[in-house]
C-alpha positions in Angstrom: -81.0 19.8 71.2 -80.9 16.5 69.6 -81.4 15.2 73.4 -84.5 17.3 73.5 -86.2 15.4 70.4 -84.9 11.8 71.8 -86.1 12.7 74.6 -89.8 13.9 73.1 -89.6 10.2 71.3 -88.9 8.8 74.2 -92.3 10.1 75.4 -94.3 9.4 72.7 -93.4 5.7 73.0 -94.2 6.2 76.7 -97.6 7.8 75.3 -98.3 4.7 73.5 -97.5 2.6 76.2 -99.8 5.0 77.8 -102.6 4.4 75.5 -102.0 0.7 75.0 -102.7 0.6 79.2 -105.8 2.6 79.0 -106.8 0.4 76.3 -106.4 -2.5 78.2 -108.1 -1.0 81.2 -111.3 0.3 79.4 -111.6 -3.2 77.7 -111.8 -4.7 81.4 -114.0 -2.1 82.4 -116.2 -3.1 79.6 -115.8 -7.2 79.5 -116.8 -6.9 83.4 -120.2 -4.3 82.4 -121.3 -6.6 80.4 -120.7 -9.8 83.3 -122.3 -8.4 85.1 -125.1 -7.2 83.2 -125.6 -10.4 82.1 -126.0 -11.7 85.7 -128.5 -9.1 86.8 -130.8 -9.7 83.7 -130.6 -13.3 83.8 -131.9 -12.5 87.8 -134.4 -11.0 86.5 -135.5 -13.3 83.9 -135.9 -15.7 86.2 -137.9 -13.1 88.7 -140.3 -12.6 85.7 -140.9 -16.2 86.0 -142.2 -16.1 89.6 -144.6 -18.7 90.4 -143.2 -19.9 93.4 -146.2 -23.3 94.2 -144.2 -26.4 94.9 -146.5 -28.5 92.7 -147.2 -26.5 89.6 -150.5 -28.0 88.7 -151.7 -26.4 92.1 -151.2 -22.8 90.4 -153.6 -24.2 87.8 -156.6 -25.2 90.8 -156.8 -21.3 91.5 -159.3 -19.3 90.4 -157.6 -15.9 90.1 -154.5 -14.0 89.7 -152.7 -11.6 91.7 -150.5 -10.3 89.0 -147.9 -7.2 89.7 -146.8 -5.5 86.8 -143.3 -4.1 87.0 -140.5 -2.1 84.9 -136.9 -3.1 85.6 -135.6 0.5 85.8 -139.1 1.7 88.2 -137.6 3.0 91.7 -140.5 2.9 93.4 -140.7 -0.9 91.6 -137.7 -1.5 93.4 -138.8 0.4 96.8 -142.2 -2.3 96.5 -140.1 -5.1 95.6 -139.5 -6.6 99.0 -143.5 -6.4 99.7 -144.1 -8.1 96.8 -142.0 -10.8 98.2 -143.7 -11.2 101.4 -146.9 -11.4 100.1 -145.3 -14.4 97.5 -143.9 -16.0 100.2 -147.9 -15.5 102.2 -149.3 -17.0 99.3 -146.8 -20.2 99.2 -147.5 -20.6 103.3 -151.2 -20.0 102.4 -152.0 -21.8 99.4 -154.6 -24.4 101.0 -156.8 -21.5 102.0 -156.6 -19.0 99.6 -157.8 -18.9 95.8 -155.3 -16.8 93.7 -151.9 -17.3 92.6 -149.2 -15.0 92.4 -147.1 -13.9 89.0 -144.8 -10.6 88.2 -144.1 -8.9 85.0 -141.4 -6.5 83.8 -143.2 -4.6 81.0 -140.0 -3.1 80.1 -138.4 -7.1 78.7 -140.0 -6.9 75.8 -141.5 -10.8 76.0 -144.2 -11.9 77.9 -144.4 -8.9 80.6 -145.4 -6.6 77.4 -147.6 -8.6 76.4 -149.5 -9.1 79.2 -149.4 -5.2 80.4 -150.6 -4.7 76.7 -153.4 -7.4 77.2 -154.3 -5.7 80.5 -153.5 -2.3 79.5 -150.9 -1.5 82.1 -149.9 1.9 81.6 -147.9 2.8 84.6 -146.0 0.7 87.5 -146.1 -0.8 90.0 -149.4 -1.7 89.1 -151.4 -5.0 90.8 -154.1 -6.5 88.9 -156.3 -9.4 90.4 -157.4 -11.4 87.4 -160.7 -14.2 87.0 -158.7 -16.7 85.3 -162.5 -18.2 84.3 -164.2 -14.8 83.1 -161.4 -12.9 82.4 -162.7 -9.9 84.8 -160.3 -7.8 86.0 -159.9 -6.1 89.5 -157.1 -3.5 89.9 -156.0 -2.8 93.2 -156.1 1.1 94.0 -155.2 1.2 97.8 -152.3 1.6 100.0 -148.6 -0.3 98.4 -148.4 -2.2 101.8 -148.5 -6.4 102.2 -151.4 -6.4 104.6 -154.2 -4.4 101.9 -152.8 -5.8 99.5 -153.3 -9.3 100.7 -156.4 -8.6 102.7 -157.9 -7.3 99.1 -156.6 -10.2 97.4 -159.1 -12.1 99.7 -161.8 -10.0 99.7 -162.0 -10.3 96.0 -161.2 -13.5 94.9 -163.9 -16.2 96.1 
């Protein structure tokens, strides 16, 4: 009998070790969550940031903005994401001809994206807004969630 209880100390030792490696292994699980949740929100800090213009007092030449409003967490955000893109990257190959700028804004960081989907009174996303930067007026697009309206309306409206 006594083997039986040794035995049943023995395991309880071998439960600690146990518990000592699942320990260990939920404290890697959680040092490398929060890696590499710092990466992806620094990515996006930096996306909120988008002004892609070589010479940055170009941006300020421009009459309007084409400003999309965005939530990090939004999948059909993340489904219009690489559209966005292309029409940044039309804007950048396009800048001596067209009059509008590009910016995004995640509503959902709690900074400047708030503030301006307060000040424009963005209620839902993806929403694109093409902003006067003189008067203030505001145009906000309606159509289809494709490059070519949206950049076709972006130069229909801002003259």
């Amino acid at each position: 009998m006594s083997s039986k209880y040794r035995s049943y100390r023995g395991g309880s030792s071998d439960s600690n070790e146990g518990s000592s490696t699942l320990t260990m292994i939920l404290l890697s699980v959680f040092i490398f969550a929060i890696i590499a949740g710092s990466i992806y929100y620094g990515s996006q800090y930096y996306r909120n940031q988008e002004n892609f213009f070589d010479d940055a007092s170009s941006s300020l030449n421009k009459n309007y903005t084409l400003q999309y409003f965005s939530m990090t967490n939004c999948g059909y955000c993340n489904d219009f994401q690489p559209t966005w893109d292309y029409i940044v990257t039309d804007a950048i190959n396009n800048q001596a001809i067209i009059n509008y700028t590009t910016v995004k804004y995640d509503i959902s960081d709690g900074g400047d994206g708030m503030a301006a989907g307060r000040k424009y009174n963005v209620n839902s996303t993806p929403t694109i807004l093409l902003v006067n930067n003189t008067s203030g007026a505001v145009i906000q697009y309606e159509g289809k969630r494709n490059a070519a309206d949206i950049i076709a309306f972006a130069n229909q409206n801002a003259k």
